[in-house]
C-alpha positions as CSV (number, residue, x, y, z in Angstrom):
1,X,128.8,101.4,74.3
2,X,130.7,99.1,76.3
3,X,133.5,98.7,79.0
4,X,137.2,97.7,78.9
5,X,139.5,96.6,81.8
6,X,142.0,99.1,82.1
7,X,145.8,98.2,81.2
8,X,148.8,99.4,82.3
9,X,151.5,100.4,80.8
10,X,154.2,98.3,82.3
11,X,154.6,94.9,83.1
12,X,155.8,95.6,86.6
13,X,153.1,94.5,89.6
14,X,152.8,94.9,92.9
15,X,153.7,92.4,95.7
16,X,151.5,89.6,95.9
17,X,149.6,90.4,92.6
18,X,148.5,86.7,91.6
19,X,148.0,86.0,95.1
20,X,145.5,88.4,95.5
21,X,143.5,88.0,92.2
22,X,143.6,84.2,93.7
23,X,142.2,85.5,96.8
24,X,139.3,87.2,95.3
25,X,138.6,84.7,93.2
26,X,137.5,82.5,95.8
27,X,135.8,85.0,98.0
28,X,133.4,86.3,95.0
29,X,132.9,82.2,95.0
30,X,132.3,82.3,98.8
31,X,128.8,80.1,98.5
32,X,130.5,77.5,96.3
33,X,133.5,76.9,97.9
34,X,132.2,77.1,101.6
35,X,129.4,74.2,100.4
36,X,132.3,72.5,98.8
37,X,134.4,72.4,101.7
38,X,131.8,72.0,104.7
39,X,130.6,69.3,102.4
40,X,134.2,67.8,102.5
41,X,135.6,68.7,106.1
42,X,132.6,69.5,107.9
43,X,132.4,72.9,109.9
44,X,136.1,73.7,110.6
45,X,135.5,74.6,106.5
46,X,134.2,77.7,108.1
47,X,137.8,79.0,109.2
48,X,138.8,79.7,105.7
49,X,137.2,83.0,105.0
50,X,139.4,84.5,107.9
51,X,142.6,82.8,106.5
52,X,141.8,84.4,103.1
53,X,140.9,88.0,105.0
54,X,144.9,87.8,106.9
55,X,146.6,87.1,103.3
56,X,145.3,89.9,102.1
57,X,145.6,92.0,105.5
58,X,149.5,91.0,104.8
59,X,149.7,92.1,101.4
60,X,148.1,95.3,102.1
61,X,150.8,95.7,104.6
62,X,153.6,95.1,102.9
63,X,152.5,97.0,99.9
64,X,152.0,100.3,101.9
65,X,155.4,99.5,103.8
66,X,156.9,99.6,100.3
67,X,155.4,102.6,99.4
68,X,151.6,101.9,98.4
69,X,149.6,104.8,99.1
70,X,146.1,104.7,97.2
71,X,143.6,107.1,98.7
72,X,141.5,105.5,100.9
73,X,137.6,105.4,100.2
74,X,135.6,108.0,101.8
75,X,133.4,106.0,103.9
76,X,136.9,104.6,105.7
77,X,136.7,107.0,108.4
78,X,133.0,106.5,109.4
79,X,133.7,102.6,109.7
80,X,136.8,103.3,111.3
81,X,134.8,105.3,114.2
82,X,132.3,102.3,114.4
83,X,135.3,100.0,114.7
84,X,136.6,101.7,117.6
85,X,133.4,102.2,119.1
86,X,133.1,98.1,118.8
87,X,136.8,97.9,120.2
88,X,135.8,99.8,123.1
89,X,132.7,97.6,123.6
90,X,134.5,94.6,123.4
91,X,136.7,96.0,126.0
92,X,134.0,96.9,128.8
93,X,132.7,93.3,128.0
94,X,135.6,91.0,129.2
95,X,134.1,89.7,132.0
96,X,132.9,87.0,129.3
97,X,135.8,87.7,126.6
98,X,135.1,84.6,124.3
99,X,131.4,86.3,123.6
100,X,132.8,89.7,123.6
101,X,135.5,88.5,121.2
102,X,133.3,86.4,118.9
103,X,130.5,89.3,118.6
104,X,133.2,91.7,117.5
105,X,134.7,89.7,114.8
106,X,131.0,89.2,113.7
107,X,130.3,93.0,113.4
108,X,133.9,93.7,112.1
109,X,135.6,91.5,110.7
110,X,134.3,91.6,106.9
111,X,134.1,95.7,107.0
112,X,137.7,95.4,107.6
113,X,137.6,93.6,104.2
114,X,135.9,96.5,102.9
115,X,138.8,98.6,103.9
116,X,141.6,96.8,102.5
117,X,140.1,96.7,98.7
118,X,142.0,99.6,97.4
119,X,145.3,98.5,99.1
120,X,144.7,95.3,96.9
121,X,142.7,95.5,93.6
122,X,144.3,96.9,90.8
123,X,142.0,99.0,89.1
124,X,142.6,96.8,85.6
125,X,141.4,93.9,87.4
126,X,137.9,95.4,88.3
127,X,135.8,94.3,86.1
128,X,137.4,90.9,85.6
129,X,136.1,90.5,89.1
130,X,132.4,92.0,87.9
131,X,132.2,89.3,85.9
132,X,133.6,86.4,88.1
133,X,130.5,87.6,90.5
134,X,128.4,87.5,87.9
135,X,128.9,84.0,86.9
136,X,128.6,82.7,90.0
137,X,125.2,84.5,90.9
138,X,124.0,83.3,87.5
139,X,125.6,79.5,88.6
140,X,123.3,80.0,91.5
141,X,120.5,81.4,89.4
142,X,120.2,78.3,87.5
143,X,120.8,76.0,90.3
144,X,117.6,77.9,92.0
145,X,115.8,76.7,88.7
146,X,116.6,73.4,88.8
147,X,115.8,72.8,93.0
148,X,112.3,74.9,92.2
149,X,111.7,71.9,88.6
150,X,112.6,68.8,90.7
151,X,110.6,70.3,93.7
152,X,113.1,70.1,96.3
153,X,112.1,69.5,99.9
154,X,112.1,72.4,102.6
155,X,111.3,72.6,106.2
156,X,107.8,73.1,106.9
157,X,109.0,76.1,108.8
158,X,109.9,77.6,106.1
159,X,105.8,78.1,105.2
160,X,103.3,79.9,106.5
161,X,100.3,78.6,108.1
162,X,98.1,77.1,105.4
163,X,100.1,77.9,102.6
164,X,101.1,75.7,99.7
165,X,104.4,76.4,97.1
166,X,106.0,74.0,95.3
167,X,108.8,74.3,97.0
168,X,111.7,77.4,98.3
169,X,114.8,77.4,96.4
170,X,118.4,78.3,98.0
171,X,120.9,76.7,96.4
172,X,124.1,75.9,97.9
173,X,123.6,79.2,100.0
174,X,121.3,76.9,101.6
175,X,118.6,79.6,102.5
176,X,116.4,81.6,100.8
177,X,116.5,84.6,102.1
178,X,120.5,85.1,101.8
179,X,120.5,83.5,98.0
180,X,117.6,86.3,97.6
181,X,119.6,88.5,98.7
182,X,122.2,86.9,96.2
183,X,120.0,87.4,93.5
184,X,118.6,91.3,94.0
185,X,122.4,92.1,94.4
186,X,123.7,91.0,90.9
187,X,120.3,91.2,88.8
188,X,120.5,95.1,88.6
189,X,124.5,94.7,87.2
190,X,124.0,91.5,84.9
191,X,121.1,93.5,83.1
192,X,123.3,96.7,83.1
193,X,125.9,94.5,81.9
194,X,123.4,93.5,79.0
195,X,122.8,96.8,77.5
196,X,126.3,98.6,78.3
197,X,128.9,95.2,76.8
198,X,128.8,94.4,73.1
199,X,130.4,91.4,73.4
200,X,127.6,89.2,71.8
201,X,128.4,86.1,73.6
202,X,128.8,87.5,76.7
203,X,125.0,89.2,76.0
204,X,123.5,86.1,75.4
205,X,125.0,84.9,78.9
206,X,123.4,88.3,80.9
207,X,120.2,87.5,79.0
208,X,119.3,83.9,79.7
209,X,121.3,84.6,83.5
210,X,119.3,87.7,84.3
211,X,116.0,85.8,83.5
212,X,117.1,82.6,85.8
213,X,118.3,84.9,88.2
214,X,115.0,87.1,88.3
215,X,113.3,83.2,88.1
216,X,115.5,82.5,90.8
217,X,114.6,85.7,93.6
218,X,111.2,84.9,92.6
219,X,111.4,81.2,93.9
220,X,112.7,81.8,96.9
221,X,109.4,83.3,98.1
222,X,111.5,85.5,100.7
223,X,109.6,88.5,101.2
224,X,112.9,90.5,102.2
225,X,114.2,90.0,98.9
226,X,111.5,91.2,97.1
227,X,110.9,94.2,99.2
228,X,114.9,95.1,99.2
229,X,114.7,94.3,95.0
230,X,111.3,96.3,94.6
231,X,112.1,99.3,96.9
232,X,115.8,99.8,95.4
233,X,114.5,100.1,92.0
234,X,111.8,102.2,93.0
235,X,114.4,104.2,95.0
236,X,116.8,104.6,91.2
237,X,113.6,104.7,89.2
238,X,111.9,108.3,90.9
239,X,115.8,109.6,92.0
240,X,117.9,108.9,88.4
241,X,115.4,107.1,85.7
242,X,111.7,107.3,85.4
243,X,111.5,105.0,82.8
244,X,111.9,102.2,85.5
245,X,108.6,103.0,86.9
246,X,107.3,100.4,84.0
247,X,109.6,97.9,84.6
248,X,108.9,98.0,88.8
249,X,105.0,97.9,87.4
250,X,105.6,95.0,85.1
251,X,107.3,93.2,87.2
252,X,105.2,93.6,90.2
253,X,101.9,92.8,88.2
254,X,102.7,89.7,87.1
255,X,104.7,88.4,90.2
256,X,100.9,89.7,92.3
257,X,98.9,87.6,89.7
258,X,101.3,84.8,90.5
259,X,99.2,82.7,92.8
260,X,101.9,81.7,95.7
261,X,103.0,85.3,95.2
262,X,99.7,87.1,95.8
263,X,99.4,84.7,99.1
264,X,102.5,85.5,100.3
265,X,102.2,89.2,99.7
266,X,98.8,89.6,101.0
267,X,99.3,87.5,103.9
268,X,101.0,90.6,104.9
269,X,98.1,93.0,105.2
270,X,96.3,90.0,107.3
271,X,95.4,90.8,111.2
272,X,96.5,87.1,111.9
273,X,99.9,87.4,110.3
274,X,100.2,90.2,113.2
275,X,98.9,88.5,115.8
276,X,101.6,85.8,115.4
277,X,104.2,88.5,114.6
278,X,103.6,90.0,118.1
279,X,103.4,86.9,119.4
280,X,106.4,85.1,118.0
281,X,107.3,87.1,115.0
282,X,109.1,89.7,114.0
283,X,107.2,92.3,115.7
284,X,108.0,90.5,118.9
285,X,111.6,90.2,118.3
286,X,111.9,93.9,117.0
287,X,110.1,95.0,120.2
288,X,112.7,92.5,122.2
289,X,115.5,94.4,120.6
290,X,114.1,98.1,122.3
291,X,113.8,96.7,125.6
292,X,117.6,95.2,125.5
293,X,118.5,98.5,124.6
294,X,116.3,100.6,127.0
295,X,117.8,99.0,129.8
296,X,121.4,100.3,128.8
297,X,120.0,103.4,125.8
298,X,123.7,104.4,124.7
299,X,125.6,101.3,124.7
300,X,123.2,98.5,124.6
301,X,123.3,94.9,126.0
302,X,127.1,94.5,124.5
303,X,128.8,92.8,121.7
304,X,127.5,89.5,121.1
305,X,125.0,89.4,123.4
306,X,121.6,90.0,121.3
307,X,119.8,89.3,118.1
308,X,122.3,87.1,116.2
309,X,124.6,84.1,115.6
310,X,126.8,84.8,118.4
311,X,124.1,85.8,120.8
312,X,121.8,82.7,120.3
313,X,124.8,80.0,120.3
314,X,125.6,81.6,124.1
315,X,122.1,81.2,124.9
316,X,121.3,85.1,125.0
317,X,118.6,85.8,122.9
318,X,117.1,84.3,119.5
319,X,117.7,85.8,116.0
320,X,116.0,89.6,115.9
321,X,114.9,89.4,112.2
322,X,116.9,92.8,111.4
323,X,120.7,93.5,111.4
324,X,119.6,96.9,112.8
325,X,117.9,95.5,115.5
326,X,120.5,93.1,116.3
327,X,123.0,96.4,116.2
328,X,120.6,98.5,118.4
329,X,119.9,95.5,121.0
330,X,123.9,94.5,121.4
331,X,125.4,98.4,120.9
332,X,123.0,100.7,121.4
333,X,121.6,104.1,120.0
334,X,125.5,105.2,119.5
335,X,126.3,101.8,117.7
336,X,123.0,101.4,115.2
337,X,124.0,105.8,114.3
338,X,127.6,104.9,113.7
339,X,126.6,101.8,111.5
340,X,124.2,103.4,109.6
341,X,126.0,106.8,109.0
342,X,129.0,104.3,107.3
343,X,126.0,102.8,104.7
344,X,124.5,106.1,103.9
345,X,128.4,107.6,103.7
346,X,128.7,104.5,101.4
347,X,125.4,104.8,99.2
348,X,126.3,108.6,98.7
349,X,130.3,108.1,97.8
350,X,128.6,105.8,95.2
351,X,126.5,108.1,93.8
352,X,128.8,111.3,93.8
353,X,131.5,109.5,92.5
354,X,130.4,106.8,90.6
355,X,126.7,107.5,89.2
356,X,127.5,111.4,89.0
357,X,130.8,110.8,86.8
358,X,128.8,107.3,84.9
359,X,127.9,109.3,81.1
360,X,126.5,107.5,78.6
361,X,125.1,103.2,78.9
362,X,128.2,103.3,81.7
363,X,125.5,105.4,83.9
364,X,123.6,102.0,83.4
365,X,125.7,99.8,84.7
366,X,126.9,102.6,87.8
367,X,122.6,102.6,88.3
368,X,122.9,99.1,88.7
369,X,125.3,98.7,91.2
370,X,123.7,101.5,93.1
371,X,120.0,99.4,92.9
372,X,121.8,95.9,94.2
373,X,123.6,97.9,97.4
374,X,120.9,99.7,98.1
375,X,118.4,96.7,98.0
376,X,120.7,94.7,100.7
377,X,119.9,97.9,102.7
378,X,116.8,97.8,102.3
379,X,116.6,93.8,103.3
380,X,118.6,94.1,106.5
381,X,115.6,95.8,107.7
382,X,114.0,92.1,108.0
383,X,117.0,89.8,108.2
384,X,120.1,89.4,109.3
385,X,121.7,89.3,106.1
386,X,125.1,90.6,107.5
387,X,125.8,87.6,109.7
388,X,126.0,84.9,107.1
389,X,129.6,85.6,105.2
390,X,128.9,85.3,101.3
391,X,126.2,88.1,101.7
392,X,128.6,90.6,103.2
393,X,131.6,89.8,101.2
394,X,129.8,90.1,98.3
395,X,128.3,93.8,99.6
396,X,131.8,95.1,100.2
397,X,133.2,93.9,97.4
398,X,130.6,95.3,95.1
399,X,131.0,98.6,96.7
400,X,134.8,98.3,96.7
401,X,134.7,97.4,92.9
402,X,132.2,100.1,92.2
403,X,134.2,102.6,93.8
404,X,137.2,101.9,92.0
405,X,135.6,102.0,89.0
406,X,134.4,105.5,89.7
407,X,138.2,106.5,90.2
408,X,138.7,105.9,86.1
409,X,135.5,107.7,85.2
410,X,136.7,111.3,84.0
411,X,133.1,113.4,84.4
412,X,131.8,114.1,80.6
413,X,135.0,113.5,79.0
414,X,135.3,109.4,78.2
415,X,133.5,106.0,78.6
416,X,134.9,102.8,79.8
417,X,135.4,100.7,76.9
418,X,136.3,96.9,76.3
419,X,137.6,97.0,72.6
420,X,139.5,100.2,73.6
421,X,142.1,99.8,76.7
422,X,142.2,103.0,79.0
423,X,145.9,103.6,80.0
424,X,146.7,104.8,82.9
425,X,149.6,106.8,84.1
426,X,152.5,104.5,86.2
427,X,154.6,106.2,88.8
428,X,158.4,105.3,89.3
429,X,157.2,102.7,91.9
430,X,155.2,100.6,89.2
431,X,151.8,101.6,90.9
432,X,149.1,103.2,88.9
433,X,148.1,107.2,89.6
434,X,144.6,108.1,88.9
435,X,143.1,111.7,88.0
């Protein structure tokens, strides 16, 4: 089977329609164009995300002034509690505002993007996007390829102690662990793609681009990415589809006979890999992250003020290794329940209303998008993967996407289809109404 775009009916849009595709567009190429233009103009490239973020925040307001009223995603009101909660923070923290201000827009700022996506995204646009995502993950696949052929140099910091790899790929993302986490995002959908789209050409593209991609997360020798990747497809394969179980198996046999692979895995299970950890690993930095919080339990040391970007330029504290641990240092036990209860409100929306409703090779491609979300979960647990902007654009906006998806997907009655447009039903106001 495959998938169509859905089309409506009349050639009336909404405000700001080309402007927003536009929009998009560049954020699902957020690594390109931020190497482009930091390459160009330097740092003050960095300001564009947010210019992009208060278009759309404009549209979106000017579309529900006129009368846009899509149903909000279910999650909305469990981020919107963890947004107020960061508000109030922010608040009790202006004796340094410029700190206080620049830790909340960290935490805040791209879940608000998260928000706007249904105010914004026509649902015949969705999977134009999809694919726009996947061709830039598979641009940055094969880019991966060619650093790890040509042996391009790294830090030595970037090694362990007495071990050799020909080199750590990251692309323009410029790190490994974030283009892993590039990489076990889009894997699951471009393979998805491969068995649910019978577009020959495009098959051909989510074959070779799948295998640079899976090339790719291998290369980067980032342990995060392999353990998000390995335990989200684990997660699918006992939950939804046994028949994983052999691909987890394959995979992870001949990645462990691998021998830079086996090293780094097994470095793992060494007592002087947690020595050092303790000492000036993660182990150390977790702990670190307790003993912010234990001196204020409930609210934490305050926004901005431990375990990140914001945190370390202000001299506060170094990186914690973990977004949660970063969340539970700066905001406390309330903070890290309220963040986490919006991801697991988001993995279960997803899976009652996408994966649930998914029949036929769509459930494929709704299993994959579950297995790349919930393997950037899984990989905040080690890194701080929601401070660098293409990773969390790229979560929210496979989520939003996903989401919207699910709003077409009639349970048991239809599949998406490419060769076949799905109508949908246009009220007076020119905006689409879904079932």
């Amino acid at each position: 089977m495959s998938i169509e775009c859905n089309e409506r009916v009349t050639s009336e849009r909404p405000f700001g329609a080309r402007s927003v595709k536009y929009l998009i567009y560049l954020l699902l190429a957020f690594p390109i164009v931020n190497y482009s233009l930091t390459t160009v103009v330097g740092g003050t490239a960095s300001i564009w995300g947010f210019i992009v973020l208060l278009l759309l925040s404009i549209i979106a307001l000017v579309r529900y002034l006129s009368g846009h009223r899509p149903t909000p995603f279910r999650w909305s009101k469990y981020a919107l509690w963890y947004i107020l909660y960061c508000i109030a923070l922010m608040m009790a923290g202006f004796k340094n505002p410029t700190v206080s201000f620049d830790g909340f827009s960290m935490d805040v700022e791209y879940i608000w993007f998260g928000l706007l996506l249904p105010f914004v995204i026509e649902t015949e646009d969705v999977f134009t996007f999809i694919y726009v995502a996947v061709i830039v993950s598979i641009f940055l696949g094969i880019d991966g390829i060619f650093q790890y052929l040509v042996k391009v140099p790294i830090p030595i910091g970037w090694l362990d102690v007495g071990e050799h790899v020909r080199t750590r790929v990251f692309s323009v993302i410029g790190s490994p662990a974030e283009l892993g986490a590039n990489m076990e995002m889009m894997i699951p959908i471009i393979f998805a793609l491969l068995i649910v789209d019978k577009h020959r050409v495009r098959r051909w593209m989510y074959a070779l681009g799948g295998l640079a991609c899976l090339g790719t997360l291998l290369f980067t020798y980032d342990r995060g990415s392999w353990l998000g990747f390995g335990v989200a497809l684990l997660f699918i394969a006992v939950v939804y589809e046994r028949r994983l179980l052999i691909v987890l198996v394959a995979l992870a046999a001949i990645a462990f006979f691998l021998p830079a692979v086996h090293h780094r895995i097994m470095d793992l299970f060494s007592p002087v890999y947690y020595i050092q950890s303790a000492q000036g690993g993660r182990i150390l930095r977790w702990e670190s992250a307790f003993d912010k919080m234990a001196i204020n339990p409930l609210f934490g040391a305050g926004l901005g003020r431990y375990g990140g970007a914001i945190a370390s330029t202000y001299g506060y504290s170094i990186y914690s290794d973990s977004y949660y641990m970063k969340i539970l240092g700066e905001s406390g036990l309330i903070g890290l329940v309220l963040f986490l209860t919006m991801h697991v409100a988001i993995v279960r929306e997803i899976m009652q209303t996408v994966v649930k409703r998914a029949k036929g090779t769509d459930r494929y491609l709704a299993l994959g998008g579950l297995t790349g979300i919930t393997a950037i979960l899984v990989h905040n647990f080690v890194e701080n993967l929601f401070e660098y902007a293409p990773t969390v654009v790229l979560y929210f906006m496979m989520v939003g996407l996903f989401l919207l998806w699910g709003r077409t997907l009639t349970p048991g009655k239809h599949e998406l289809r490419l060769e076949q447009p799905v109508r949908d039903t246009v009220s007076k106001n020119g905006y689409t109404s879904h079932s």
